[in-house]
N, C-alpha and C positions, 0 to 999 in steps of 0.2 A: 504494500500500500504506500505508493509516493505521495506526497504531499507538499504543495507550494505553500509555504507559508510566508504571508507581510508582518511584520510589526516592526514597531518603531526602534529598530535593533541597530546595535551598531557604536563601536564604543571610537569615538572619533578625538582626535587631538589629546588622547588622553585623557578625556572628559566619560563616566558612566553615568547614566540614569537609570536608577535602580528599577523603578517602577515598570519601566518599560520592559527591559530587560527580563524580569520577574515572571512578566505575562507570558511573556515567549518562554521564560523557561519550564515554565511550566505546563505547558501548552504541549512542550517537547517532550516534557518527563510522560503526559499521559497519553499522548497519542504515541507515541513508540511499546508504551507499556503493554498495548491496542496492536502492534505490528507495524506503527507507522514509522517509514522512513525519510524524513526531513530533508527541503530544500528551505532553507531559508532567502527571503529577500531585504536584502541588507544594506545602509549606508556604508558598511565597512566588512564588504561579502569576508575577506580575508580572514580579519579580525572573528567573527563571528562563526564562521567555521572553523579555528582552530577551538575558541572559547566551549562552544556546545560540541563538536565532533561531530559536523554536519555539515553538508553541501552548501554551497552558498554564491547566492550571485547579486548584483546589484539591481538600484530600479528601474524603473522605463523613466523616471529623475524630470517632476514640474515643479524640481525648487527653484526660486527667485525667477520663476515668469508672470508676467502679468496675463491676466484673464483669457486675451487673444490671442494668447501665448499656445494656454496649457489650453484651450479649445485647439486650434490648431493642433496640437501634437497629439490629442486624442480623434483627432480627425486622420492623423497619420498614420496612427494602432488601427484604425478604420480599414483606411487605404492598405496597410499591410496584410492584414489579415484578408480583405477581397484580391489582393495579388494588384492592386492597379497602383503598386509603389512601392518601389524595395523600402525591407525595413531597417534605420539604422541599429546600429549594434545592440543599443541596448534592447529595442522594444522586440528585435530580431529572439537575442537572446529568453526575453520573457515568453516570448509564443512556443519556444524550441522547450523549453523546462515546463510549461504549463503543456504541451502536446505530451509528452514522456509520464506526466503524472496524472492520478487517479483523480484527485478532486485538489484543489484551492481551497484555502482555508485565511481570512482576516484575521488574527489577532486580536487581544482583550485591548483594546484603546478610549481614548475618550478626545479623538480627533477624528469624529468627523461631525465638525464641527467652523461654520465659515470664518472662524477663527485661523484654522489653518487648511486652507482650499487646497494646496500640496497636498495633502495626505488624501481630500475626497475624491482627485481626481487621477491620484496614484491607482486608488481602488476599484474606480469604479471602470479603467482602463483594463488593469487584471480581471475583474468581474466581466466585461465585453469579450475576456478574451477567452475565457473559457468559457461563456456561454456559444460561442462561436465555434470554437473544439468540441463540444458536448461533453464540458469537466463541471462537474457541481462545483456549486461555490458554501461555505460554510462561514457565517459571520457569526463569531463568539466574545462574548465580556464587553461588552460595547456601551461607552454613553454618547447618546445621540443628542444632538444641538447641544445646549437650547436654543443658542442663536445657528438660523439657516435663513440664509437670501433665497430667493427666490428659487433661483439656478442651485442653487446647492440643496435645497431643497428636493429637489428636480432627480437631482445627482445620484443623491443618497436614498432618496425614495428607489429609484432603477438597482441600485448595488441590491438592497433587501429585498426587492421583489422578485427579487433572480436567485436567490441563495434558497437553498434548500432548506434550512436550518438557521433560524437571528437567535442569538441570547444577548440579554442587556442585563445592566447592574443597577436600576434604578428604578421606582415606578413612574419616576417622571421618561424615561426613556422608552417603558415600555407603551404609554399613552400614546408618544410619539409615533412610534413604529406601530400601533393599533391606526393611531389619526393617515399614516402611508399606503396604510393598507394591507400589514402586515402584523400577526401574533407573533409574538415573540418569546422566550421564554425568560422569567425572570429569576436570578439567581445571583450569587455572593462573585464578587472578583476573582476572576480566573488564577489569579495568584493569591488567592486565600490560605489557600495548605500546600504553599508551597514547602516543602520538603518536612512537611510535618509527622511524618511517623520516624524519617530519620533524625527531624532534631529533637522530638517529642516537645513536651511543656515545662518546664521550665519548672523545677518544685519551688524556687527562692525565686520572687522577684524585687528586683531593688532600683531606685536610683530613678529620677525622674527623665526620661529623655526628651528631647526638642530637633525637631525637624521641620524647618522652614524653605522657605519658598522665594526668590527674587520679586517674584512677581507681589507687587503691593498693593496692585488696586489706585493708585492712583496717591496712594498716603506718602507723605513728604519721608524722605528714609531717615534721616535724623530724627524725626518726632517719632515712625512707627517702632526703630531700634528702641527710642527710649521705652517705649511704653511695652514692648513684648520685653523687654531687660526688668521691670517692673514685675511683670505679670511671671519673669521666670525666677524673681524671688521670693513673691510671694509663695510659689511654689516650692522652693528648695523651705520656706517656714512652715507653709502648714502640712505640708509633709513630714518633713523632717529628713529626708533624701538628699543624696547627691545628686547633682544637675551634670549631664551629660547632652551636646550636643553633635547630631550625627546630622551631615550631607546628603542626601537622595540623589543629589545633584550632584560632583564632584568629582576630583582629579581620582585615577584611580591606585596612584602610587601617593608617594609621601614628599613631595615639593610642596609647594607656597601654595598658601590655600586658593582657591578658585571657585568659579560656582556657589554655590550655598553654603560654603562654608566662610568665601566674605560677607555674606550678611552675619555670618554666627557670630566671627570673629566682632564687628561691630557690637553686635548685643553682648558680648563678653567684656567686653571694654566700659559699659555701661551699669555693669550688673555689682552688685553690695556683695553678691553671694560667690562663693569659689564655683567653678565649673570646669569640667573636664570636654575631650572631644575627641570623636572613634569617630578612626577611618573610614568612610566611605563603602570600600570595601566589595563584596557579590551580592548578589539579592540573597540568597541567602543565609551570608551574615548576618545582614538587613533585618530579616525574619527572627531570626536567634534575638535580636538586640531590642528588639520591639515585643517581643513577646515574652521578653525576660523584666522588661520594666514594672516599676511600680505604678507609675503613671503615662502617660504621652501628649503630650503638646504638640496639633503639628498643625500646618499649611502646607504641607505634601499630603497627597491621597494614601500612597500605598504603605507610609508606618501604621494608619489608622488601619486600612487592611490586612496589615499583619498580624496587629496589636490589640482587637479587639475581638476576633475571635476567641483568644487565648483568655478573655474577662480582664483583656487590663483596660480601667476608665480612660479617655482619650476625651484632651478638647480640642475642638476643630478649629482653626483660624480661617474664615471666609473672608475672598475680596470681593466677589459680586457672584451674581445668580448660578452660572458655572461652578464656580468652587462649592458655592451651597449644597447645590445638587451633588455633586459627589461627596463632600464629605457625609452630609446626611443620610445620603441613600448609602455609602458603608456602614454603617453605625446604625443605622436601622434593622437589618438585617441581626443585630444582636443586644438588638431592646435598648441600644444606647442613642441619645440624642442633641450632647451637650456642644454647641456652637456656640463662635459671637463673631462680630466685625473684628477685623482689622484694627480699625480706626477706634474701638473701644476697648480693648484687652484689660486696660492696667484701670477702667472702670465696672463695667458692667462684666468685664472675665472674669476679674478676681474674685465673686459672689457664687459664681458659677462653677471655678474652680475648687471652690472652698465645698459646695453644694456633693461636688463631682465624689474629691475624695473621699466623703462621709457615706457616701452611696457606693463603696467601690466593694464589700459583700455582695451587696446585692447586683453588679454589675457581671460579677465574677460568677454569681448563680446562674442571671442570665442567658451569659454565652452557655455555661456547661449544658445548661437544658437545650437551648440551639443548636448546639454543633455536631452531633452526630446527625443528626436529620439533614444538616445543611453535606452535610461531607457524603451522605448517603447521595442526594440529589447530586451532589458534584459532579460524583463519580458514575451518576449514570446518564447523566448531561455528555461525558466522554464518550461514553461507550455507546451512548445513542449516534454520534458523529462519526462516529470507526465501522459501525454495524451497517451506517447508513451508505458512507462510502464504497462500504464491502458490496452490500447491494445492488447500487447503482452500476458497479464495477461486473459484476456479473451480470444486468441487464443487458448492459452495453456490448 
């Protein structure tokens, strides 16, 4: 069973993103476990084939074009695929590894979204192109919008209505993809248990972790450092924990901090309380590190996806409607709900923080009563996609 797989893969100038990587890794551990054997599509095919031990090639690539751009060059995939235009290499190569393979498979994402048009119109060129070949297409872990223009709207409605098989991580995603035209099925982050019976649960959890985000929302960086510096002492007090901050984003060796770890390092310059800082690291350190916590602070998605499974309390840092929706729709899935703005942290956070920890039994009960159930569904959310693959592959 070959399988073309996209996700935002790819660990480039030395820079990892945990999250992304996670999805895909995980994607890989269970569809292999199923028979499947991976081709990845990759910003840094090289890299990412030595990393996983898998196949790997680059994209049909509509970064930094503009609109007339990346229509044009999906008019080119057009033109390829009917033979009325050779195709260049790349898009060449994508028709040649999607012919050779059983089905297409999208990745757990939360791009596609007119946020970033590169990613919808990556996909929905792969999706044309094996509905073209007669290869099912399979989209899994998905949040869809909230924001979609019209055309992208368009876009992304055509990817799911061709895919055999939508799974999303949100109810607000799944309303969407009802409002397309399409059911969907709704379930926890593709990287939820990643590597969970190998790292198990953690019997001590200690130390409050923080993992942030560039992205502000629009909040002056000097005021929002002070105020998450604020809101991460009040934590190291009513805790009574060590404060550790960890990268999502980040270099993946040990040089000068980069990525999300210069914001950390900023709120560390600010903060009353001592704090420590872990490497960056694999996604599945990532997992270990979040689900060994006593607490989580984050404006990244996938600590609170790691981290809240396992019952540990987690507050969300939201910057607009986006971020809302995912961190809520993680966290909901295991009875937990506690967000605020940005722009409020070291006010209306620290009430809610304070709220969080006193409630962190009963958060911890929570998950345990959820997670088997959810892991049960997990795993047959997998095995539905490999069985279905197998299927179609014997029709055909």
């Amino acid at each position: 069973m070959r399988l073309v797989v996209i996700g935002d893969v790819g660990v480039v100038d030395g820079m990892m993103h945990i999250g992304d990587e996670a999805m895909f890794e995980a994607l890989c551990d269970e569809m292999r476990a199923r028979g499947g054997d991976i081709v990845a599509v990759s910003s840094a095919p090289r890299e990412t084939a030595a990393r996983y031990g898998v196949d790997a090639i680059g994209r049909i690539d509509f970064d930094r074009l503009s609109r007339a751009d990346a229509e044009a060059r999906l008019d080119g995939v057009a033109a390829a695929l009917g033979g009325t235009a050779s195709a260049d290499e790349r898009i060449g190569t994508m028709i040649a590894e999607i012919t050779s393979a059983d089905a297409v498979i999208i990745a757990g994402a939360g791009n596609l979204a007119s946020t970033w048009p590169t990613h919808i119109y990556e996909r929905v060129a792969m999706s044309r192109i094996a509905r073209a070949l007669g290869r099912p297409l399979f989209v899994t872990g998905q949040t869809l919008g909230p924001k979609l223009n019209e055309r992208d709207r368009e876009l992304v409605g055509e990817i799911i209505r061709h895919a055999a098989l939508v799974g999303v991580r949100e109810t607000t995603s799944q309303a969407l993809s009802a409002d397309l035209g399409v059911p969907a099925r709704l379930g926890v982050d593709d990287a939820s248990f990643l590597a969970w019976d190998e790292i198990g649960l953690p019997s001590n959890r200690s130390g409050v972790l923080i993992s942030l985000s560039l992205h502000l929302g629009g909040v002056d960086r000097v005021e929002a450092t002070t105020r998450i510096a604020a809101l991460a002492d009040a934590a190291a007090r009513v805790t009574g924990e060590p404060v550790r901050f960890h990268a999502h984003f980040g270099a993946v060796d040990d040089e000068a901090p980069r990525g999300d770890a210069l914001l950390h390092d900023e709120i560390r310059a600010r903060m009353q309380s001592a704090s420590e800082v872990l490497p960056t690291g694999t996604p599945r350190q990532a997992a270990l590190a979040a689900r060994s916590a006593a607490l989580l602070i984050t404006g990244r998605y996938h600590p609170a996806v790691f981290a809240a499974p396992a019952g540990v309390p987690v507050l969300g840092l939201v910057t607009d409607e986006y971020t809302r929706i995912k961190q809520r729709g993680a966290l909901a899935h295991w009875g937990q709900s506690s967000t605020v703005a940005l722009a409020a942290v070291d006010t209306d956070g620290i009430p809610v923080l304070e709220a969080l920890w006193q409630q962190r039994e009963r958060v911890a009960q929570s998950a345990a009563e959820a997670v088997t159930a959810a892991r049960v569904e997990s795993d047959s959310w997998w095995t539905h996609i490999a069985e279905s693959v197998a299927k179609m592959r014997k029709a055909s």
